[in-house]
mmJSON file of the N, C-alpha and C atoms, coordinates in Angstrom:
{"data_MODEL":{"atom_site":{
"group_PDB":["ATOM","ATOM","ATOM","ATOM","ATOM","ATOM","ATOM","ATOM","ATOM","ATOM","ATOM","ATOM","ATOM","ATOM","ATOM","ATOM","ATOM","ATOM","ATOM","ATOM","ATOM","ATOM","ATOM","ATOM","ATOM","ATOM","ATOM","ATOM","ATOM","ATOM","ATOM","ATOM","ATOM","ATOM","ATOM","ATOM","ATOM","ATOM","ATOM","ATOM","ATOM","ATOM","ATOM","ATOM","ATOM","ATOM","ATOM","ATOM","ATOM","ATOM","ATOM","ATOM","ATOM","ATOM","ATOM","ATOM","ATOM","ATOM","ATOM","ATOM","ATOM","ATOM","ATOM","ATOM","ATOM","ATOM","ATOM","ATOM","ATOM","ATOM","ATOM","ATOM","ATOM","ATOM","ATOM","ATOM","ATOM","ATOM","ATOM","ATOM","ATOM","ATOM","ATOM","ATOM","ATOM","ATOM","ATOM","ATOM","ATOM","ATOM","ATOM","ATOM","ATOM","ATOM","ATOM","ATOM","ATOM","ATOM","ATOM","ATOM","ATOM","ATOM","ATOM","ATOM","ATOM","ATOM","ATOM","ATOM","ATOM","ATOM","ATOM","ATOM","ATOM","ATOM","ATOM","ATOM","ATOM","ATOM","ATOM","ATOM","ATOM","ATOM","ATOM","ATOM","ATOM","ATOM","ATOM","ATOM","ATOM","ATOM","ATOM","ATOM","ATOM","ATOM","ATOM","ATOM","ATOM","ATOM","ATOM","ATOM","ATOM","ATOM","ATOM","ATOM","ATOM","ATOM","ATOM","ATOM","ATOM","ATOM","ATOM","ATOM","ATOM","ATOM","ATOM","ATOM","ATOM","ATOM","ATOM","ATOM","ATOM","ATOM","ATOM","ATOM","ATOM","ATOM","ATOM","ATOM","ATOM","ATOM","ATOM","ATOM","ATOM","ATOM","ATOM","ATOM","ATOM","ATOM","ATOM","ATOM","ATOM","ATOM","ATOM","ATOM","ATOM","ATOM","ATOM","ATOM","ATOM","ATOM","ATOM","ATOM","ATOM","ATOM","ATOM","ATOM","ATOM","ATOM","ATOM","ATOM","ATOM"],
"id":[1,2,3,4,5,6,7,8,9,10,11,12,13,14,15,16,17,18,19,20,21,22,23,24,25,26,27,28,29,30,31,32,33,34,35,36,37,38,39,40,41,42,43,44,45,46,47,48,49,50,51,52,53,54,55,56,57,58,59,60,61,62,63,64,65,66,67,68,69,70,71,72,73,74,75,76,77,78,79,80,81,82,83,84,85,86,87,88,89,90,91,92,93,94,95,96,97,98,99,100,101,102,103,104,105,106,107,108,109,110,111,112,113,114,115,116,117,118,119,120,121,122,123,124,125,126,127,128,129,130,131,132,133,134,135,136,137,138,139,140,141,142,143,144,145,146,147,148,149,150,151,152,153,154,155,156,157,158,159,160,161,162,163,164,165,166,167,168,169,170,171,172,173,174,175,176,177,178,179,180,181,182,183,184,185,186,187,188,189,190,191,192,193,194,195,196,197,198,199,200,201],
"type_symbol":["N","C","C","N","C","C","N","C","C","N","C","C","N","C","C","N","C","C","N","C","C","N","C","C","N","C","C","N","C","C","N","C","C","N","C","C","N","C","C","N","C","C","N","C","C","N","C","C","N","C","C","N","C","C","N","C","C","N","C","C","N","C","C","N","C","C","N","C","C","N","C","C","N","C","C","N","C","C","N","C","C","N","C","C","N","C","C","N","C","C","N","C","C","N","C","C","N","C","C","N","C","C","N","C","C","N","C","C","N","C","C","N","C","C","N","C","C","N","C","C","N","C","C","N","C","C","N","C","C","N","C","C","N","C","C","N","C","C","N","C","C","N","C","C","N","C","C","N","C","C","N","C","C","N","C","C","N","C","C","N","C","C","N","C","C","N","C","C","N","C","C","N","C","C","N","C","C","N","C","C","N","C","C","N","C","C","N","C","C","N","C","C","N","C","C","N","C","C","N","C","C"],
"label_atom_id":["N","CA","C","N","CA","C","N","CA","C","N","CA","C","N","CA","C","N","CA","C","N","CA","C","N","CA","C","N","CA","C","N","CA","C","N","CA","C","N","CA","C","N","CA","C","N","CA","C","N","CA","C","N","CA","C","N","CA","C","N","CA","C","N","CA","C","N","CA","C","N","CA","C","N","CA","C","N","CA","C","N","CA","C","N","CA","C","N","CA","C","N","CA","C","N","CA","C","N","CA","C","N","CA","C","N","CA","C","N","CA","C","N","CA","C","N","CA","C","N","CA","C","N","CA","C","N","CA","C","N","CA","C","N","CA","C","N","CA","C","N","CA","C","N","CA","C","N","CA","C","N","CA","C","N","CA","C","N","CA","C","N","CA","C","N","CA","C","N","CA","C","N","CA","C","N","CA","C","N","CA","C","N","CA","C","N","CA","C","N","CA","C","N","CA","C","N","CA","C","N","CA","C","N","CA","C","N","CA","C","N","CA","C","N","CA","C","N","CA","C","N","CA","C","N","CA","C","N","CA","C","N","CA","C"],
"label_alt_id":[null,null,null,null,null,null,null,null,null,null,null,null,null,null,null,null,null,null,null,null,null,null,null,null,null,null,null,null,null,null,null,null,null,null,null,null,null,null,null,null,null,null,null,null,null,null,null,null,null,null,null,null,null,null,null,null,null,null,null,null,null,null,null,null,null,null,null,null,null,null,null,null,null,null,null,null,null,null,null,null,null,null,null,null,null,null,null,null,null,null,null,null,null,null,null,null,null,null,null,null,null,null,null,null,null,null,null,null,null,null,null,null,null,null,null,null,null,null,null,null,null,null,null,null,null,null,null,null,null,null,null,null,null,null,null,null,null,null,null,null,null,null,null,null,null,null,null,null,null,null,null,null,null,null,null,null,null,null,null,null,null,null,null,null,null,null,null,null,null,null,null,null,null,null,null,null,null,null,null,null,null,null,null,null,null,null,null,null,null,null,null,null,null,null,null,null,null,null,null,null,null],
"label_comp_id":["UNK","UNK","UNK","UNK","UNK","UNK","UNK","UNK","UNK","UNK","UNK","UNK","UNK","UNK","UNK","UNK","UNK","UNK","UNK","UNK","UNK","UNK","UNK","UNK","UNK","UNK","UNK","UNK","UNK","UNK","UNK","UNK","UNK","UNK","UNK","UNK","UNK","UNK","UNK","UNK","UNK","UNK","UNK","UNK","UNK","UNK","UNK","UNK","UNK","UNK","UNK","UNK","UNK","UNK","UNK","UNK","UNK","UNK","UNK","UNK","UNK","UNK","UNK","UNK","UNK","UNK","UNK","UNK","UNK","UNK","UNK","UNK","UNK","UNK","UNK","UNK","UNK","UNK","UNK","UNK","UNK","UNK","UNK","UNK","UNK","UNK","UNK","UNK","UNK","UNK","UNK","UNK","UNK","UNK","UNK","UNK","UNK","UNK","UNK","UNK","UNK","UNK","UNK","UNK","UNK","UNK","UNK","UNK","UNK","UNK","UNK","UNK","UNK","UNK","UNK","UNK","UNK","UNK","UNK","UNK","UNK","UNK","UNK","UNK","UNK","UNK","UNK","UNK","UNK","UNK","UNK","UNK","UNK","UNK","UNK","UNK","UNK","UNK","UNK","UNK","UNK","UNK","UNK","UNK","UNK","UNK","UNK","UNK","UNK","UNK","UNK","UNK","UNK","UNK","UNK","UNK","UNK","UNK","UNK","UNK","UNK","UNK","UNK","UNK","UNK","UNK","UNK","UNK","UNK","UNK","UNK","UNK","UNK","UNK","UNK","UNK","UNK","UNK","UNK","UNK","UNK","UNK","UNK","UNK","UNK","UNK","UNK","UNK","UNK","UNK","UNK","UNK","UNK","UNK","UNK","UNK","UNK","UNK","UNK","UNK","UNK"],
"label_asym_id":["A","A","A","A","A","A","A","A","A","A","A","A","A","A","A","A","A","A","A","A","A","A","A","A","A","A","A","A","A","A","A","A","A","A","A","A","A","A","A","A","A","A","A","A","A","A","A","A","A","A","A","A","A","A","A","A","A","A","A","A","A","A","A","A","A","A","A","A","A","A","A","A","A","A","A","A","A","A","A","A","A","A","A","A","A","A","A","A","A","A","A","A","A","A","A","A","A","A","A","A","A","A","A","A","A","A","A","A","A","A","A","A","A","A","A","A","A","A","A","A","A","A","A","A","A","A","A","A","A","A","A","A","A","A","A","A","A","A","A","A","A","A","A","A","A","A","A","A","A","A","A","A","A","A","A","A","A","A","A","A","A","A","A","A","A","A","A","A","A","A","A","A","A","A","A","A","A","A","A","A","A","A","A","A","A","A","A","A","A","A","A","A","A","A","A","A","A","A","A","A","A"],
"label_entity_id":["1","1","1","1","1","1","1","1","1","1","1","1","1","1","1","1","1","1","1","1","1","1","1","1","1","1","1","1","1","1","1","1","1","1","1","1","1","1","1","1","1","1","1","1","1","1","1","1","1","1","1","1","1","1","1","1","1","1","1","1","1","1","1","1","1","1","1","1","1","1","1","1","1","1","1","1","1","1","1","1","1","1","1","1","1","1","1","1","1","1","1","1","1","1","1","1","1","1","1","1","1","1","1","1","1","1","1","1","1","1","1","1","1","1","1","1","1","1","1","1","1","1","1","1","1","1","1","1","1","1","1","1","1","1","1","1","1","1","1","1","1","1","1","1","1","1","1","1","1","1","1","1","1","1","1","1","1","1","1","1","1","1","1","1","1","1","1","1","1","1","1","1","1","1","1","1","1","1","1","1","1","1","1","1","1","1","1","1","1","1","1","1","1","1","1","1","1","1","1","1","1"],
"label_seq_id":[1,1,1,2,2,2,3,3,3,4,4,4,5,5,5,6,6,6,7,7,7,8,8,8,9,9,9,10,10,10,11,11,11,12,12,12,13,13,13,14,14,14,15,15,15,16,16,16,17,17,17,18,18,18,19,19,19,20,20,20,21,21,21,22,22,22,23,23,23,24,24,24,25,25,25,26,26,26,27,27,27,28,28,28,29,29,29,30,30,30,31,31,31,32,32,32,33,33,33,34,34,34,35,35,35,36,36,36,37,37,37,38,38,38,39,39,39,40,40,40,41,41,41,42,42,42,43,43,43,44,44,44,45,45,45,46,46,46,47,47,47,48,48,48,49,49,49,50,50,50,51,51,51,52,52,52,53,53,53,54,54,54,55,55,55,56,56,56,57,57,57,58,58,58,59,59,59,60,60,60,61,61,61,62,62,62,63,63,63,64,64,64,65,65,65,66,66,66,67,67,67],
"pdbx_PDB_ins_code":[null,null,null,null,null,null,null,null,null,null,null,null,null,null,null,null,null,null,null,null,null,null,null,null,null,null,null,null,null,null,null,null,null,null,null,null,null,null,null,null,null,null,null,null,null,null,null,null,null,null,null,null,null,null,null,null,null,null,null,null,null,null,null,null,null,null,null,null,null,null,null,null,null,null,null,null,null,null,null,null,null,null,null,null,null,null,null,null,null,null,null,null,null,null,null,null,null,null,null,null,null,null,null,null,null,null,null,null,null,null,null,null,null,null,null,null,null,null,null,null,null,null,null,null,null,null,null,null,null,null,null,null,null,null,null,null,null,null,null,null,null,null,null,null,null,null,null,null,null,null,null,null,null,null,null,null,null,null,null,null,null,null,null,null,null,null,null,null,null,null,null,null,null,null,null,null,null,null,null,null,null,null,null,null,null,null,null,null,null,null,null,null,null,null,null,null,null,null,null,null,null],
"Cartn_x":[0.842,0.0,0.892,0.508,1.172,0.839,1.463,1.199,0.313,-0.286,-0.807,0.275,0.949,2.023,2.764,3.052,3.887,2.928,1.565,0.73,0.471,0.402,0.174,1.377,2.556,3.68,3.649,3.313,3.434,2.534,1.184,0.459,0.511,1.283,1.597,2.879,4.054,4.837,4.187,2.95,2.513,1.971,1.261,0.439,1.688,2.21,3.18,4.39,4.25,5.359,4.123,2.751,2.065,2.084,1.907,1.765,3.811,4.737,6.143,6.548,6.188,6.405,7.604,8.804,10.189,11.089,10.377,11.527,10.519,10.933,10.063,9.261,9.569,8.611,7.649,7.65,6.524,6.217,6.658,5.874,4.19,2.975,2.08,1.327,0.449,-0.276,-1.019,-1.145,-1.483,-3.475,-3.915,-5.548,-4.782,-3.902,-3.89,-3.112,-2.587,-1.993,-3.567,-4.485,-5.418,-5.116,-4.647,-4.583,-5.836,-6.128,-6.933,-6.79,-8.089,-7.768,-6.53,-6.421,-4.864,-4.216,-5.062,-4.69,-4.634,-4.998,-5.026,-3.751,-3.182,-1.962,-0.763,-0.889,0.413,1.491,1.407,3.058,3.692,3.156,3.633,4.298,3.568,4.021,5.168,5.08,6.434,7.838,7.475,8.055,8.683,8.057,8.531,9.677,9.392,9.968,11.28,11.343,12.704,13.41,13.08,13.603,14.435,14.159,14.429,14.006,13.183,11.952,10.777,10.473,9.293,9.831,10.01,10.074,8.549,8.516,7.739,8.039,7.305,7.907,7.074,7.662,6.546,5.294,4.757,3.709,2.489,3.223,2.761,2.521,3.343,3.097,4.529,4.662,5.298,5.964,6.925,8.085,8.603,8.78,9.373,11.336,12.193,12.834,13.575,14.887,15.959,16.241,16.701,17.458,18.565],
"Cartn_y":[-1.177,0.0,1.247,2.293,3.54,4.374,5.079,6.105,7.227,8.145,8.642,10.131,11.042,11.776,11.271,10.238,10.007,10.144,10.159,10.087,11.272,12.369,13.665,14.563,13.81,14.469,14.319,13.43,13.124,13.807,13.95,14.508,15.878,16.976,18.107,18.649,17.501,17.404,17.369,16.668,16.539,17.414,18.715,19.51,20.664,20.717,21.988,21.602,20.092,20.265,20.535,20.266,20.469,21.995,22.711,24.239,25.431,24.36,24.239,25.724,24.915,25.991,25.433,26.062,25.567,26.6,28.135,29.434,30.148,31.007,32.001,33.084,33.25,33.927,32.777,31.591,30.929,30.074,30.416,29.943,30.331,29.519,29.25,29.098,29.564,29.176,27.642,26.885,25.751,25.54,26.462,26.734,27.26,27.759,27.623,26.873,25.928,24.623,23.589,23.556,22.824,21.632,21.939,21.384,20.94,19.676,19.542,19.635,20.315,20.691,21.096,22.475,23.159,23.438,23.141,23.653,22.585,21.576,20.234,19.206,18.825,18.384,19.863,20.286,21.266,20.589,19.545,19.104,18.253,17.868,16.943,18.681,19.711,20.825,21.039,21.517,21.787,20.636,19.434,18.244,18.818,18.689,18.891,20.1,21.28,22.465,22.399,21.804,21.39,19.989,19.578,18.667,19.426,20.479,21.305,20.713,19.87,19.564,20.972,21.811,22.608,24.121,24.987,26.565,27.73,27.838,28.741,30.459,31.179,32.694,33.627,34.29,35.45,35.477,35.486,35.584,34.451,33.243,32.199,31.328,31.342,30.412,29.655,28.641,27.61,26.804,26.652,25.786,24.775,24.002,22.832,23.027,22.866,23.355,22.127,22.501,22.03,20.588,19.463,18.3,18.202],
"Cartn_z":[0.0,0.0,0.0,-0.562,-1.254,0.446,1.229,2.018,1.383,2.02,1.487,0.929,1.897,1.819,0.645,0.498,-1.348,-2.392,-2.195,-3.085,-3.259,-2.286,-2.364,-3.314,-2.784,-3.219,-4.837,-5.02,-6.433,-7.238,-6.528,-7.332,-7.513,-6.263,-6.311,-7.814,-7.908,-8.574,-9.97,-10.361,-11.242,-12.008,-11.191,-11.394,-11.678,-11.28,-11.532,-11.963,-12.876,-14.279,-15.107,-15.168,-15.791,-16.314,-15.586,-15.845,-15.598,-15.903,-16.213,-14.922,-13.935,-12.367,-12.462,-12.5,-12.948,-12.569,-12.138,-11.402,-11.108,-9.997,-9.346,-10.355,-11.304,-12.613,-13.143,-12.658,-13.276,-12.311,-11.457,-9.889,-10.219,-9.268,-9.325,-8.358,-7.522,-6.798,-6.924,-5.792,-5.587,-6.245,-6.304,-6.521,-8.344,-8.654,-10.094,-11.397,-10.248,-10.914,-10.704,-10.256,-9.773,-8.93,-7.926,-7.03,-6.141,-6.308,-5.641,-3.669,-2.635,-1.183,-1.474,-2.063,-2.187,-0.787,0.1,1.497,2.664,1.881,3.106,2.518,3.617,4.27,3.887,4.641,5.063,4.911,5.931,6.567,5.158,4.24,2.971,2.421,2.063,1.647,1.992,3.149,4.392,3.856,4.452,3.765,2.537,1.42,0.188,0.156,1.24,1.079,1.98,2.903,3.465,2.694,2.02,1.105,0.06,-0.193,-1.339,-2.671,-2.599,-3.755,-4.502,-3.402,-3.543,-3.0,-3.916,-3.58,-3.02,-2.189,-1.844,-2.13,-2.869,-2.787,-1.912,-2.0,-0.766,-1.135,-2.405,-2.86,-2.376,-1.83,-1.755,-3.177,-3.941,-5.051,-4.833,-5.837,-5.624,-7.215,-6.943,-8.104,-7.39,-8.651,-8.108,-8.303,-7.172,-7.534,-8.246,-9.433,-10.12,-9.731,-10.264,-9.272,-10.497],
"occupancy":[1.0,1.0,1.0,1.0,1.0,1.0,1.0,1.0,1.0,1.0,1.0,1.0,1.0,1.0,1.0,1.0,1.0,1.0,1.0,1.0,1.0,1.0,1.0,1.0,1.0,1.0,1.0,1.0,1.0,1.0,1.0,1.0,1.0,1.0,1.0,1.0,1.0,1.0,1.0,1.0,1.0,1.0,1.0,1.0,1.0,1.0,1.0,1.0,1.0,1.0,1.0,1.0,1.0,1.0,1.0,1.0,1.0,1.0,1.0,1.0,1.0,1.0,1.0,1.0,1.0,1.0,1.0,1.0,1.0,1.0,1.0,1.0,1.0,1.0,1.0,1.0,1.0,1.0,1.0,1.0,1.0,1.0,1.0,1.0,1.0,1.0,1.0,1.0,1.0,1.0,1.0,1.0,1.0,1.0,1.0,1.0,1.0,1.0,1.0,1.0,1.0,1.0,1.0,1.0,1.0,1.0,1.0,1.0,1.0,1.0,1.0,1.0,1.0,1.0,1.0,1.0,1.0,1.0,1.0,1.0,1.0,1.0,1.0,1.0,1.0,1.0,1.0,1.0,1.0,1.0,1.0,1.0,1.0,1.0,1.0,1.0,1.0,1.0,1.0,1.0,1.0,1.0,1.0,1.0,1.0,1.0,1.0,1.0,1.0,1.0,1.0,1.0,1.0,1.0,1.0,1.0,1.0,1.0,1.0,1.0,1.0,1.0,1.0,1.0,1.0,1.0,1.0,1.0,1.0,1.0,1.0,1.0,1.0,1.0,1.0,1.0,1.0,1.0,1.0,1.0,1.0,1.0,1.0,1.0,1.0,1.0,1.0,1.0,1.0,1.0,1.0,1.0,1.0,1.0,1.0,1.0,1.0,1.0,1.0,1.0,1.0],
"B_iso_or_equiv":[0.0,0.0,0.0,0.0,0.0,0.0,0.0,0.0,0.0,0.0,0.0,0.0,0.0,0.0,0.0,0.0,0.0,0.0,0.0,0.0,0.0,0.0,0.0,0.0,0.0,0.0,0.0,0.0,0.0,0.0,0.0,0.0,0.0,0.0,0.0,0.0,0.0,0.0,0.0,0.0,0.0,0.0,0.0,0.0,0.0,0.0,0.0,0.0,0.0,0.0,0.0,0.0,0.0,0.0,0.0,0.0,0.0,0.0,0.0,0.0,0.0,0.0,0.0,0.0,0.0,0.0,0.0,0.0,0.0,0.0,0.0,0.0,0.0,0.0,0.0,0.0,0.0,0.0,0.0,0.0,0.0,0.0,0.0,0.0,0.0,0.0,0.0,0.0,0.0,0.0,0.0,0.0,0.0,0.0,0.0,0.0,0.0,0.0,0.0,0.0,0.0,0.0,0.0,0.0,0.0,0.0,0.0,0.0,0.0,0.0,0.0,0.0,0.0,0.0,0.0,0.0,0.0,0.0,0.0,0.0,0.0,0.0,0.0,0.0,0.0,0.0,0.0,0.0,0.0,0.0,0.0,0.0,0.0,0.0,0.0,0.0,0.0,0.0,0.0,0.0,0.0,0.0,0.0,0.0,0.0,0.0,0.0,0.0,0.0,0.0,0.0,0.0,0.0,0.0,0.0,0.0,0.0,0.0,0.0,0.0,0.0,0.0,0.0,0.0,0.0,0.0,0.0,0.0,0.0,0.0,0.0,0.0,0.0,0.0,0.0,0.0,0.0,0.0,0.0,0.0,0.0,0.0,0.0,0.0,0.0,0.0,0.0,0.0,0.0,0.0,0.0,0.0,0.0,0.0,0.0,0.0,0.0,0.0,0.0,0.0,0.0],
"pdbx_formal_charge":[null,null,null,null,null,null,null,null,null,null,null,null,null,null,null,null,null,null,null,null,null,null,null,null,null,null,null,null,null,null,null,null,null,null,null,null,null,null,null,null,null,null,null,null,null,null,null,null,null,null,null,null,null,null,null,null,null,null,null,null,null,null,null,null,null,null,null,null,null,null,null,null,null,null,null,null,null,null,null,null,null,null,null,null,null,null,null,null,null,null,null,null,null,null,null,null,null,null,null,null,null,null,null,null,null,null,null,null,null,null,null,null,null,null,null,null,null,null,null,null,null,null,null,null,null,null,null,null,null,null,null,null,null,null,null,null,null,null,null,null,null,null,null,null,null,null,null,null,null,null,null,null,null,null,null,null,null,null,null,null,null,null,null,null,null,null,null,null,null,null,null,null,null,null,null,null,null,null,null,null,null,null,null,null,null,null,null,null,null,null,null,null,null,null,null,null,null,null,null,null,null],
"auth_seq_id":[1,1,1,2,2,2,3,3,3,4,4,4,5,5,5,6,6,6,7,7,7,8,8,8,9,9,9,10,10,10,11,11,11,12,12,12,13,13,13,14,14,14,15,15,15,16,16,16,17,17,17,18,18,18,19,19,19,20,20,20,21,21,21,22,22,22,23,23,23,24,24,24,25,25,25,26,26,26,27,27,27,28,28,28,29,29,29,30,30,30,31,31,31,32,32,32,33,33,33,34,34,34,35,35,35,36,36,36,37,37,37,38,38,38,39,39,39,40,40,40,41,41,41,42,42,42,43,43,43,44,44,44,45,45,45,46,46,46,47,47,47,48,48,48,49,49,49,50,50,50,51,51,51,52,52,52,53,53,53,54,54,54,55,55,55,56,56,56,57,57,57,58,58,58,59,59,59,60,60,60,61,61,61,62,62,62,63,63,63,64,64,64,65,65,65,66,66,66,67,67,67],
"auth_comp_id":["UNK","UNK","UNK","UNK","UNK","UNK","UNK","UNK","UNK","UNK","UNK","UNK","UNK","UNK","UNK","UNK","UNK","UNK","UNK","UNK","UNK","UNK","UNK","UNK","UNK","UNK","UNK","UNK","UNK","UNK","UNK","UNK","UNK","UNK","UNK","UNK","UNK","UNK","UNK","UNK","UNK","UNK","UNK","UNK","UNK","UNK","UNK","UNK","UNK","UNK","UNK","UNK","UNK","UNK","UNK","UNK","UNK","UNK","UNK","UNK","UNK","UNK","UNK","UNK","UNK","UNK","UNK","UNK","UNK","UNK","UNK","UNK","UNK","UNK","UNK","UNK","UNK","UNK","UNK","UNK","UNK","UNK","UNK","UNK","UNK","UNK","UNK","UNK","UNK","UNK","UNK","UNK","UNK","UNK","UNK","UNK","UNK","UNK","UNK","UNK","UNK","UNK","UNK","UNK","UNK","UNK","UNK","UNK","UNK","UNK","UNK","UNK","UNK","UNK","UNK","UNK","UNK","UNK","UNK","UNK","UNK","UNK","UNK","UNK","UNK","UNK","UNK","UNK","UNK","UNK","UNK","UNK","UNK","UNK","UNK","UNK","UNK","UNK","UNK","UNK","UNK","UNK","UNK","UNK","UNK","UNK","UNK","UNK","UNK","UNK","UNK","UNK","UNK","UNK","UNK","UNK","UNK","UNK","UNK","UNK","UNK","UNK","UNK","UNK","UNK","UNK","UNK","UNK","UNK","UNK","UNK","UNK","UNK","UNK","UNK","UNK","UNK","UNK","UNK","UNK","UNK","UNK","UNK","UNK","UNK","UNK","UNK","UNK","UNK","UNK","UNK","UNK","UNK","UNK","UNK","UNK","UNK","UNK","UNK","UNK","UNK"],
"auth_asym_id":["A","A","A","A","A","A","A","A","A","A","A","A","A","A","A","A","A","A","A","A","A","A","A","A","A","A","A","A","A","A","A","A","A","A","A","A","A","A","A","A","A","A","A","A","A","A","A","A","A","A","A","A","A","A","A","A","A","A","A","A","A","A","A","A","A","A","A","A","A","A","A","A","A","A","A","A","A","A","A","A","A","A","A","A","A","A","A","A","A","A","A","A","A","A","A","A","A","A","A","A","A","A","A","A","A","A","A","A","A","A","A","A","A","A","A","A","A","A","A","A","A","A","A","A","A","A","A","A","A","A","A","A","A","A","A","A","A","A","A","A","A","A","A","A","A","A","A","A","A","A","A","A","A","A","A","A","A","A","A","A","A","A","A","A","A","A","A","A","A","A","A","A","A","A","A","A","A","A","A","A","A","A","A","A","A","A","A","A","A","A","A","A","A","A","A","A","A","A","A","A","A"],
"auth_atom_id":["N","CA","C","N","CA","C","N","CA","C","N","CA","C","N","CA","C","N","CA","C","N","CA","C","N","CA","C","N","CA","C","N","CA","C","N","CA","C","N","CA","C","N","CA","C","N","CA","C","N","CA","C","N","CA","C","N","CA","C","N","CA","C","N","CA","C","N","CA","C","N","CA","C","N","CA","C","N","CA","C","N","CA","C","N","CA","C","N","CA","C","N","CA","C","N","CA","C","N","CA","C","N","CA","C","N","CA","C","N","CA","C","N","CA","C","N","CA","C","N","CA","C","N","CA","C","N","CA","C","N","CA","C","N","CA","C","N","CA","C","N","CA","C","N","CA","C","N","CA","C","N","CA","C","N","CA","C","N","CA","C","N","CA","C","N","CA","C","N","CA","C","N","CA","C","N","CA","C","N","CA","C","N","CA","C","N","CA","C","N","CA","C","N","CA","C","N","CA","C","N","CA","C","N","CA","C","N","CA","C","N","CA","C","N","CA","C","N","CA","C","N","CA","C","N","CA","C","N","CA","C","N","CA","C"],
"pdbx_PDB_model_num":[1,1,1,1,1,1,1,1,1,1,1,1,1,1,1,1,1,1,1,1,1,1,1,1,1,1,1,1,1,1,1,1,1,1,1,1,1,1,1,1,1,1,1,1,1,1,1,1,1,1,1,1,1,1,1,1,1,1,1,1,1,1,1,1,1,1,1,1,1,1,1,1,1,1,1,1,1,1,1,1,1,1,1,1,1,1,1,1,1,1,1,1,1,1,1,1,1,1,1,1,1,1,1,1,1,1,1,1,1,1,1,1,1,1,1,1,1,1,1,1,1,1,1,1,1,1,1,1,1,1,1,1,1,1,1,1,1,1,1,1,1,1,1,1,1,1,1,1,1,1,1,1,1,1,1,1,1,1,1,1,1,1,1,1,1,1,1,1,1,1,1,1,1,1,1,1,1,1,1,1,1,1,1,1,1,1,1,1,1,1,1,1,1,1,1,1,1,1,1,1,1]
}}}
């Protein structure tokens, strides 16, 4: 069985290569990548963002960062 937090992660990752959130000029809010409950599980967010997987900007939008 898949956790649910990897399932989230993936699907966040998904949505914002979709709409090529790839640097802070094409960063994206989570409600305009369509994220589905753009606001439920925080801590997978957080997660992602101390991973250095997920950029947050002041604006509150979000890139996935470089690997």
């Amino acid at each position: 069985m898949v956790p649910v937090p990897l399932i989230r992660r993936n699907y966040i990752v998904k949505k914002l290569r979709r709409c090529n959130a790839f640097s802070p000029q094409t960063a994206v809010t989570f409600e305009e990548a369509g994220v589905f409950n753009p606001h439920g599980f925080p801590g997978v967010t957080r997660m992602m963002i101390l991973q250095k997987r997920l950029v947050e900007t002041n604006e509150g939008r979000y890139y996935l960062q470089p690997r």
